[in-house]
ZAVOGU-429436 format. One line per 5 residues: number of its first residue (from 1); their letters; for each residue x, y, z of C-alpha. Coordinates in nm, 4 decimals. Layout:
% residues N
NUM> a> X Y Z | ...
***
This chain:
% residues 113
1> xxxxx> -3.2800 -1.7291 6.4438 | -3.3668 -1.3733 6.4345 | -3.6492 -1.1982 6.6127 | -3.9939 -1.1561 6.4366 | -4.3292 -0.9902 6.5429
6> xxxxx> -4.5010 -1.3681 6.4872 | -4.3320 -1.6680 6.5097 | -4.3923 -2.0386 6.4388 | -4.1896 -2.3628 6.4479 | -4.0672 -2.5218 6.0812
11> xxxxx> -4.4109 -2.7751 5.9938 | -4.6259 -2.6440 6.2608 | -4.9318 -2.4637 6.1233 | -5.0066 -2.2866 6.4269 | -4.8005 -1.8820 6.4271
16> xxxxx> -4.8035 -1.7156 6.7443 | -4.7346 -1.3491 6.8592 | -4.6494 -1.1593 7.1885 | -4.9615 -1.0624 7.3586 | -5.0371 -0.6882 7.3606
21> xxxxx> -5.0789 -0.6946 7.7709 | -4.7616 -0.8756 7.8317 | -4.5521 -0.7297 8.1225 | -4.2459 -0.8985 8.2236 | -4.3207 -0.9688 8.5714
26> xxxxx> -4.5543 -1.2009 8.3976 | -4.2395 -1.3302 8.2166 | -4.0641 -1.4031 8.5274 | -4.3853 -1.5662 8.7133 | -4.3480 -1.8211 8.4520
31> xxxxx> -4.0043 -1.9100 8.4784 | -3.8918 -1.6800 8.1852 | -3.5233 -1.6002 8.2328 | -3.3715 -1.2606 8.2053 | -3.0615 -1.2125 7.9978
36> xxxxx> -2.7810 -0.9493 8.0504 | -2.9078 -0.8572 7.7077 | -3.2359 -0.7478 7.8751 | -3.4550 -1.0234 7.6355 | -3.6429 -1.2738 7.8335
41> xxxxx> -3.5494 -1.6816 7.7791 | -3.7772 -1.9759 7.8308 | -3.5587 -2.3303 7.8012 | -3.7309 -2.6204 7.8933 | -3.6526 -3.0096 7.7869
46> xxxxx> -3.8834 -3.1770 7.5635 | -3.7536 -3.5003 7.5744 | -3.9946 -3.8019 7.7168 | -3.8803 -4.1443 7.7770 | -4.0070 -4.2457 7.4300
51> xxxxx> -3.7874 -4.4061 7.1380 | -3.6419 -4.1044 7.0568 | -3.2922 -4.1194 7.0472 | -3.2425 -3.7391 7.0646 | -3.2997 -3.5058 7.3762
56> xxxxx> -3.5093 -3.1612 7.2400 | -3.4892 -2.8771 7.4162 | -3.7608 -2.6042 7.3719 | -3.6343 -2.2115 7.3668 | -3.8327 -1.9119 7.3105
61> xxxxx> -3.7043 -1.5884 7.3708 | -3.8664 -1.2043 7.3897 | -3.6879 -0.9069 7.3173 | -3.6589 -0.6553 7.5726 | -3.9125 -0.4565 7.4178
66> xxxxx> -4.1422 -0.7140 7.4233 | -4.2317 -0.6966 7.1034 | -4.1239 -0.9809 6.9063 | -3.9958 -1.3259 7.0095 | -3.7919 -1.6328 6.8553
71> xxxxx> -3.9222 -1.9908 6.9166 | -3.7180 -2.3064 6.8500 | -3.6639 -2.6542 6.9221 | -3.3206 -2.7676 6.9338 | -3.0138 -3.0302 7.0131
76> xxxxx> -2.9329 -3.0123 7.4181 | -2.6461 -2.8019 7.3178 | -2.8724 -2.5894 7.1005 | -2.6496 -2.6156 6.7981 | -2.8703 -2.7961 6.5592
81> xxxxx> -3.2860 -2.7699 6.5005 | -3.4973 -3.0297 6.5237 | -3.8052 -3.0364 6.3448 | -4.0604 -3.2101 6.6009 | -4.3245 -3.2145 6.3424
86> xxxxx> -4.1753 -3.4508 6.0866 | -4.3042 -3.8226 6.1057 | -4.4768 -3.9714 6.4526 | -4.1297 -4.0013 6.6421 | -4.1794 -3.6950 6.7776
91> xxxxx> -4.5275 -3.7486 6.8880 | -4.4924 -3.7273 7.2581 | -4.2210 -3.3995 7.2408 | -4.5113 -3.2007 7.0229 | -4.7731 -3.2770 7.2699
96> xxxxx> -4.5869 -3.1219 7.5359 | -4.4529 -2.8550 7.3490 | -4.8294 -2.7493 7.2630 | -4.9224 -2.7910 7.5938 | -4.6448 -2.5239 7.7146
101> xxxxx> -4.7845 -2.3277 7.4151 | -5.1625 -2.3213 7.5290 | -5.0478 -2.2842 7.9095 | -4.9120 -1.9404 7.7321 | -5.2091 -1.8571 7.5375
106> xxxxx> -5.4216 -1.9590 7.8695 | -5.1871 -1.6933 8.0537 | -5.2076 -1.4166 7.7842 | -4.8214 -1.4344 7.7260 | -4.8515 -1.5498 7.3930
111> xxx> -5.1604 -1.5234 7.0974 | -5.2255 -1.7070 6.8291 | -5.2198 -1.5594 6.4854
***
């Protein structure tokens, strides 16, 4: 997963870039971690209590710079991907993970593309 200037989850049809205003204080306000690396992490758990047998956790990361960004969704450990737009069993998990996303757009972290 390297970093790009836009970025988009595998069978989403939404891409999404860093905001030109960013500033990471507004990182940190919204529980953005910072790395020894100096890049910025977001993890949060996707997982609901639906059928789905597998917990997804959501990670997005920003560069130092703040000028380009990774975003994936993963195993717990973070070892495999999971593609939460293949098939309905994922329903639930992509509804929250576009809600995080427009709660960024809403907060000029992130723009759409």
């Amino acid at each position: 997963m390297a970093f790009e200037k836009v970025a988009k989850l595998q069978g989403s049809e939404d891409v999404y870039a860093l905001s030109p205003d960013l500033k990471k204080y507004t990182l940190r306000d919204n529980s953005f971690e910072e790395l020894k690396t100096g890049n910025f992490q977001y993890l949060r758990t996707l997982t609901s209590d639906s059928a789905v047998n597998q917990e997804v956790k959501l990670k997005i990361i920003i560069s130092e710079d703040l000028s380009k960004l990774k975003i994936a969704t993963t195993t717990m450990n973070g070892l495999r991907p999971i593609i939460i737009y293949k098939g309905d069993a994922f329903k639930e998990i992509r509804e929250k993970y576009e809600f995080i996303m427009q709660d960024f757009l809403n907060k000029s972290i992130l723009e759409k593309k």
